[in-house]
N, C-alpha and C positions, 0 to 999 in steps of 0.2 A: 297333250303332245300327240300329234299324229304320227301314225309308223307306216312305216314304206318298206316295200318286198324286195330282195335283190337276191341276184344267185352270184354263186363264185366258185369257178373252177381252182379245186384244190387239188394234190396228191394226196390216193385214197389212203396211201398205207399210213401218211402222216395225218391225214381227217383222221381215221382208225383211233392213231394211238391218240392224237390229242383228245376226243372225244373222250375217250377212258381218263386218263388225263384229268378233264375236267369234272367229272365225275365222280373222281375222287375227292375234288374240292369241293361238292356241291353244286355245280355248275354245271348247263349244259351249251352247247358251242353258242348258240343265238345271246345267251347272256351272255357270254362272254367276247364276242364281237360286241355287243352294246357298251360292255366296258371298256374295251378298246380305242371303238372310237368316241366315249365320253372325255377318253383318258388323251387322242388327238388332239379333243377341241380344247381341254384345259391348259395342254404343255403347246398348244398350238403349233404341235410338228408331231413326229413319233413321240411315243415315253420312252424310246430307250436310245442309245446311242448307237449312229449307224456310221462305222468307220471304214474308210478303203485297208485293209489289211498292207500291213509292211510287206517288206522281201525277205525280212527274219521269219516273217509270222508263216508265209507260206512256204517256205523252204520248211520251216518245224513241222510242218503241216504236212506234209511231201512226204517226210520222213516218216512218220507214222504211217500215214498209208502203204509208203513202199515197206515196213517195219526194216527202215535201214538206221534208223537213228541208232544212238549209243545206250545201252541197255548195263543195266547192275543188278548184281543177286543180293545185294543187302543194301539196305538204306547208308550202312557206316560207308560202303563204297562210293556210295550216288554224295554222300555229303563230300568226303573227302575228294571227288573230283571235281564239285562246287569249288574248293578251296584252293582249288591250286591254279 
């Protein structure tokens, strides 16, 4: 199997930590891009699932960044307001 050179513009602070990241597995990025797209050609699309987020999903999302969602000091509170 012959190998071919390519570059790719990433974001350094996330190259950084995946890099650590992979490292921790035993892996360094170049493997791990090989597994990637071993793993393209097999599912013959991405391996994982790529969804358009809901309006629930980004509204929760909102919330957490602006920290305006609804917050509990004890799990007994966070269940009981599940419940009701």
């Amino acid at each position: 199997m012959s190998k071919v050179q390519t570059s790719l513009r990433l974001d350094e602070d996330k190259f950084s930590e995946a890099k650590e990241i992979l490292k921790s597995l035993g892996l360094n990025f170049t493997e791990a891009v090989n597994i990637f797209t071993s793993m393209v050609v097999a599912n013959k699309g991405l391996p994982f699932d790529v969804r358009i987020p809901t309006k629930e999903f980004k509204n929760s999302m909102d919330e957490l960044k602006t920290k305006n969602g609804q917050s509990f000091k004890t799990t007994e509170e966070l269940f009981k307001d599940l419940d009701s």
